[in-house]
N, C-alpha and C positions, 0 to 999 in steps of 0.2 A: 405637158407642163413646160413654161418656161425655163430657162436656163437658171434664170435666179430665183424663180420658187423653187429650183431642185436646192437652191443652199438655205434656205430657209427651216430653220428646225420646226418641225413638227407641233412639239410641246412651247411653241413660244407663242405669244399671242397675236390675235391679229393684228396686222398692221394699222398705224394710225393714218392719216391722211399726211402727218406731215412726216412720217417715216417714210411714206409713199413714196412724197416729191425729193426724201434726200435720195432713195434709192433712182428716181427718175433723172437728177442733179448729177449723181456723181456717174451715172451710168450711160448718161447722156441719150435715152430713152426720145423717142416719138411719142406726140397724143395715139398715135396710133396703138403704138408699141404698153405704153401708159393704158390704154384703153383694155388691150389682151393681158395683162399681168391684172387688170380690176377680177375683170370676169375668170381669172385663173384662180385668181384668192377668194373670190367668192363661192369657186366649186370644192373649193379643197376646204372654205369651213362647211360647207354642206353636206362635202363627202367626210368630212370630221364627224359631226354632230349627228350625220347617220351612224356613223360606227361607233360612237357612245351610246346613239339608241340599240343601237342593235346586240351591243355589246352588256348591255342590262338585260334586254331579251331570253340572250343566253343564258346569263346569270341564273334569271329567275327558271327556264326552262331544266337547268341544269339542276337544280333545289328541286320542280317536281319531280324529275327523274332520281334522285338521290330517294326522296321521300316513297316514290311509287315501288324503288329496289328493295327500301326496307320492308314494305307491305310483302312484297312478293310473296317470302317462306312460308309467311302465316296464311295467304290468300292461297297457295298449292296448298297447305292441308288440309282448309277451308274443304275444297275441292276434292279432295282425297276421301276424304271422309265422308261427303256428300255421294260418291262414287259408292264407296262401301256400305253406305246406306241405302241407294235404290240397289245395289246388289242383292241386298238381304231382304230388301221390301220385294222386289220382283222373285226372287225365290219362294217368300214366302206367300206371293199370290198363288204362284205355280200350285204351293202345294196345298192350299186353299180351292184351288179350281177344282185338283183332283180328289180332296176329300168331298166337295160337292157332286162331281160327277159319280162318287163312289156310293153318296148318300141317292142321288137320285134312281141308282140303279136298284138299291134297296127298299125303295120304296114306288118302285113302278108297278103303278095298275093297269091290267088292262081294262078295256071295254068287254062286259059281258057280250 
């Protein structure tokens, strides 16, 4: 960056064309020189108006994450419970298998 967009505030607005030419006037500036502070101030409102978008980005990234945190505790019991539930469903196929296996021993025929 130029010398004189480092004193150039941030928060002030873009240049006009005839703030340009007094900063080119009093500074005694080249079209050259005139030409590199264009293309200077036209990266810094680029690199501006990226970092406002990106800066909403985050915002909004920042809300689902807030939102997804509050979720969480409820979504772990969700889950806890869902857990304690195939524990008890799986126990009780177990003991479903083996009251089958126990009936079919009682009821085994053989072949004459």
């Amino acid at each position: 960056m130029s010398p004189l967009l480092a004193s150039v505030n941030n928060d002030t607005a873009r240049l006009t064309a005839q703030q340009l030419k007094v900063l080119v006037d009093q500074h005694k500036i080249t079209a050259e020189q005139c030409k590199i502070l264009e293309v200077d101030l036209a990266r810094l409102s680029a690199d501006q108006n990226k970092l406002a978008a990106d800066q909403q980005k985050i915002g909004a990234l920042q809300e689902k994450l807030t939102a997804a945190q509050l979720k969480l505790p409820a979504n772990q019991e969700k889950l806890a419970a869902a857990r304690r539930q195939l524990e008890a469903d799986q126990n009780k196929l177990a003991a479903d298998q083996g009251k089958l296996a126990a009936d079919q021993e009682k009821f085994h025929v053989t072949a004459p």
